[in-house]
C-alpha beads as a LAMMPS data file, in Angstrom:
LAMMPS data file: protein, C-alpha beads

84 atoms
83 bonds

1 atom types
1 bond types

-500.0 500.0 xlo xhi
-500.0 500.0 ylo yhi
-500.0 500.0 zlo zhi

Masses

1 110.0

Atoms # bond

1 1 1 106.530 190.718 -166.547
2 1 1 108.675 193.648 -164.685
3 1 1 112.151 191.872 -166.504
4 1 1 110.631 191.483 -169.949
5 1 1 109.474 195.688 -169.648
6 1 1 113.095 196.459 -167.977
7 1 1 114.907 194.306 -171.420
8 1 1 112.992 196.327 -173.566
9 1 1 113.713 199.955 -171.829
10 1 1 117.338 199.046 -171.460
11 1 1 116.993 197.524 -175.608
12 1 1 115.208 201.052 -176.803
13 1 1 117.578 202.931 -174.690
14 1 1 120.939 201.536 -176.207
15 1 1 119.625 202.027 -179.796
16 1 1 118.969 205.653 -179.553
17 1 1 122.411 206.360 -177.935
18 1 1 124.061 204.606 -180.674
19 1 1 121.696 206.645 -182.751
20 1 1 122.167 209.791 -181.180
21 1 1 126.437 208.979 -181.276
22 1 1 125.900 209.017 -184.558
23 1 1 125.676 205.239 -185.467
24 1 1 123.518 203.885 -188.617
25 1 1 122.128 201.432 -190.190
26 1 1 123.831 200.347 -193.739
27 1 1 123.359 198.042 -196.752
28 1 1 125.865 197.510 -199.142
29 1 1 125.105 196.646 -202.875
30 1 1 127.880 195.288 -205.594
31 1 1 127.413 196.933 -208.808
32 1 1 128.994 196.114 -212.364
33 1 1 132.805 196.330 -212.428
34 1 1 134.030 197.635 -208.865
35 1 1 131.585 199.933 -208.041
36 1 1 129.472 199.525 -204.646
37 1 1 126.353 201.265 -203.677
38 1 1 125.749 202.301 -199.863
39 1 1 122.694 203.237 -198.582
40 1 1 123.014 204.402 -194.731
41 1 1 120.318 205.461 -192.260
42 1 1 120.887 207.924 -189.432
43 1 1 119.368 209.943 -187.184
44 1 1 121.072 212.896 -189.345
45 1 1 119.774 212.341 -192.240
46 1 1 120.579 216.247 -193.853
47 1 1 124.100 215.343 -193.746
48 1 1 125.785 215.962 -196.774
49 1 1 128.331 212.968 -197.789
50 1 1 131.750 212.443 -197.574
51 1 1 133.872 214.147 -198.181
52 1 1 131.720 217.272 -198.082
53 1 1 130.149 215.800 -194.425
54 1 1 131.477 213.397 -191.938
55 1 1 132.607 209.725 -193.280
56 1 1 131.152 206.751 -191.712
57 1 1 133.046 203.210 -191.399
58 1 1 131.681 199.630 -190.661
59 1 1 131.407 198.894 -187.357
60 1 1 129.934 195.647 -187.715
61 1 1 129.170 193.422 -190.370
62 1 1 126.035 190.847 -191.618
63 1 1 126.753 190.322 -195.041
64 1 1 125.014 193.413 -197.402
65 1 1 123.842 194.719 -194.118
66 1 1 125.577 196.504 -190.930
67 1 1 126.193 199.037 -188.599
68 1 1 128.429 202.139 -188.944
69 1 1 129.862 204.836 -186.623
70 1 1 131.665 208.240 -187.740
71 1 1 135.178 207.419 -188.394
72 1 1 136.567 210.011 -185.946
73 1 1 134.110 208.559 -183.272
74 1 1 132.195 212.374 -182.861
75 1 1 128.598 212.618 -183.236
76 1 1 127.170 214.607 -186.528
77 1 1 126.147 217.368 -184.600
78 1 1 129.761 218.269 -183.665
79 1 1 130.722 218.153 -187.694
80 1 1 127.397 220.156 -188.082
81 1 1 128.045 223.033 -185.061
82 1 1 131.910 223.304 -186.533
83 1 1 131.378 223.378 -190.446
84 1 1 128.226 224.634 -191.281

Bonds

1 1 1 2
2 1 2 3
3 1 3 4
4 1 4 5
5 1 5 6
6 1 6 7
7 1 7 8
8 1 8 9
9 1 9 10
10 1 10 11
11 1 11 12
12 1 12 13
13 1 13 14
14 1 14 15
15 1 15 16
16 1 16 17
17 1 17 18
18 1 18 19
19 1 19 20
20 1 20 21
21 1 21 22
22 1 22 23
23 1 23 24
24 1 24 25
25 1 25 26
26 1 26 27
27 1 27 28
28 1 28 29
29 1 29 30
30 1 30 31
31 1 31 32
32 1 32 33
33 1 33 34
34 1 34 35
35 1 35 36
36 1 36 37
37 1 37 38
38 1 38 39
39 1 39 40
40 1 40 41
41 1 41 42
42 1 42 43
43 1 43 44
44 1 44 45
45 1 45 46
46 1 46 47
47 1 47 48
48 1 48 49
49 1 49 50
50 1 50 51
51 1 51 52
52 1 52 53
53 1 53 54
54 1 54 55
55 1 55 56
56 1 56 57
57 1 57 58
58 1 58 59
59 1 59 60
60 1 60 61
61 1 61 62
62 1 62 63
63 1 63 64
64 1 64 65
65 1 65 66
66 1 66 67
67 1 67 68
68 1 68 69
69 1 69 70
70 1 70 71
71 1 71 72
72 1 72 73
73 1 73 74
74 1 74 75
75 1 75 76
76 1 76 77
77 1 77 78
78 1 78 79
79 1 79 80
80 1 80 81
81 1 81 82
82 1 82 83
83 1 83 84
């Protein structure tokens, strides 16, 4: 019971340092013609978009779904501290 607790620490642990790099969540939609809707979820989630706030590229892919990181590799804050 001790390795199934210490999986699920080490699980919870990884997601909110991705999180807290600045990582997401993402879904990608198709629209008419060439236009694609993107809905991502961070933890900074008053971020204004790019190009106004910091871009975010795929990271890993699952069909409509994935994962995304800033594409500089800095977390929001440091985009937040420097241009707000």
């Amino acid at each position: 019971m001790h390795i199934v607790e210490r999986v699920f620490q080490i699980v919870v642990f990884m997601v909110a340092a991705f999180m807290a790099w600045g990582g997401g969540f993402s879904r990608w939609e198709s629209l008419p013609g060439e236009a694609t809707r993107t809905v991502t979820y961070t933890l900074y989630r008053t971020l204004p978009p790019p190009p106004q706030g910091p871009a975010f590229c795929k990271f890993l892919t699952l069909g409509d779904y994935g994962l995304v990181m800033p594409c500089n590799y800095q977390p929001p804050f440091v985009w937040w501290l420097r241009d707000r």
